[in-house]
C-alpha positions in Angstrom: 26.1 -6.7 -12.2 28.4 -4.5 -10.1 27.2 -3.2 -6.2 27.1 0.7 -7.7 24.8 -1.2 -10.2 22.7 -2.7 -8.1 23.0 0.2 -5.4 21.4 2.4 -8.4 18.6 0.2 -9.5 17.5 -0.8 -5.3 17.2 3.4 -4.8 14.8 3.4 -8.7 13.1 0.9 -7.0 12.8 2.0 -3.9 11.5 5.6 -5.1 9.2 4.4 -7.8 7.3 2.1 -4.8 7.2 4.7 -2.3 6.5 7.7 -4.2 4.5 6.0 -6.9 2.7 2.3 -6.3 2.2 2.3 -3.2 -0.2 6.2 -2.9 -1.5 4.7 -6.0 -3.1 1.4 -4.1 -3.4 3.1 -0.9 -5.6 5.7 -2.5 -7.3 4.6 -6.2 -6.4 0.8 -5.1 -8.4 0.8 -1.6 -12.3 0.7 -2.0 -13.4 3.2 1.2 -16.8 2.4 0.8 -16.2 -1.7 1.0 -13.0 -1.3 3.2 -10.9 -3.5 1.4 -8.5 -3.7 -1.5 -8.9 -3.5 -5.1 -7.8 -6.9 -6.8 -6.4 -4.8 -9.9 -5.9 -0.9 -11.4 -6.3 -0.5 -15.2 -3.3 1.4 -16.7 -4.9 4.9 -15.9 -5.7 3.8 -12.5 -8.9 3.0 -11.9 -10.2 0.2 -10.4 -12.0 -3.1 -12.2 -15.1 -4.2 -10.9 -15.5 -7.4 -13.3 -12.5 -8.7 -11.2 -13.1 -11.1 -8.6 -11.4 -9.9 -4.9 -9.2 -12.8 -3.6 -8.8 -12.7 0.3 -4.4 -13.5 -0.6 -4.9 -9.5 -2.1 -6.3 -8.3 1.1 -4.1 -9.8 3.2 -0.8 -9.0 0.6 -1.6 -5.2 0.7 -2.4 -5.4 4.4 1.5 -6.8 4.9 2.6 -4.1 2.7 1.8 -1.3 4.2 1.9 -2.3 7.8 5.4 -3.8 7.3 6.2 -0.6 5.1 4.8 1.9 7.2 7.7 0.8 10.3 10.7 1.1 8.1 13.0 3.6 9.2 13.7 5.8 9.2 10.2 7.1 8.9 8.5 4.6 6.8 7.1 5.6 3.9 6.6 9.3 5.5 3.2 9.5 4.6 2.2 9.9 8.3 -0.4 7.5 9.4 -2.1 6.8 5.9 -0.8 3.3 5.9 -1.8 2.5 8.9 -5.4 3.5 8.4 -5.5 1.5 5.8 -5.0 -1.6 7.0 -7.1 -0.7 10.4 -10.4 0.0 7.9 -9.3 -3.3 6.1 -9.6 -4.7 9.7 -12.8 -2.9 10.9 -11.1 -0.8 13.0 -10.2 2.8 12.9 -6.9 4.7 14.0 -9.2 6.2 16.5 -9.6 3.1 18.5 -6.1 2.7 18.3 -4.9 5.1 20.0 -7.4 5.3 23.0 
């Protein structure tokens, strides 16, 4: 495959995670109420209960967006979503971050 190739396919990819996966799991795929990750989204999004939750998918998703949220030039440019995320994951809230 040529560079332009792959220079095309890394920006598909690159767009599709950022403006597609990744709201999906920080919004449908995170359970508020629990504070924690879904395991898996059906097709349509919604979550599914009869799934087991693995600690690897907590800790995976917690990674992703705290590793995603730095990126430059301004991470995903979702402001601080990501980060709250993986804070409630945590037990902590942005709040008691920034005092």
């Amino acid at each position: 495959m040529s560079a332009p190739v792959l220079g095309t396919w890394s920006r598909r990819l690159r767009t599709w995670a950022v403006d597609d996966a990744l709201p999906l799991w920080a919004t449908a795929g995170f359970d508020g109420s629990n504070g924690r990750f879904e395991e898996r989204l059906a097709f349509a999004g919604d979550p599914l209960p009869s799934v087991p939750i693995r600690l690897m998918v907590q800790a995976r998703q917690i990674y992703v967006y705290a590793t995603g949220q730095s990126q430059p030039p301004v991470g995903f440019g979702w402001g601080d979503g990501g980060r709250d995320r993986v804070l409630l994951v945590g037990g902590r809230k942005s709040d008691d971050m920034d005092s």
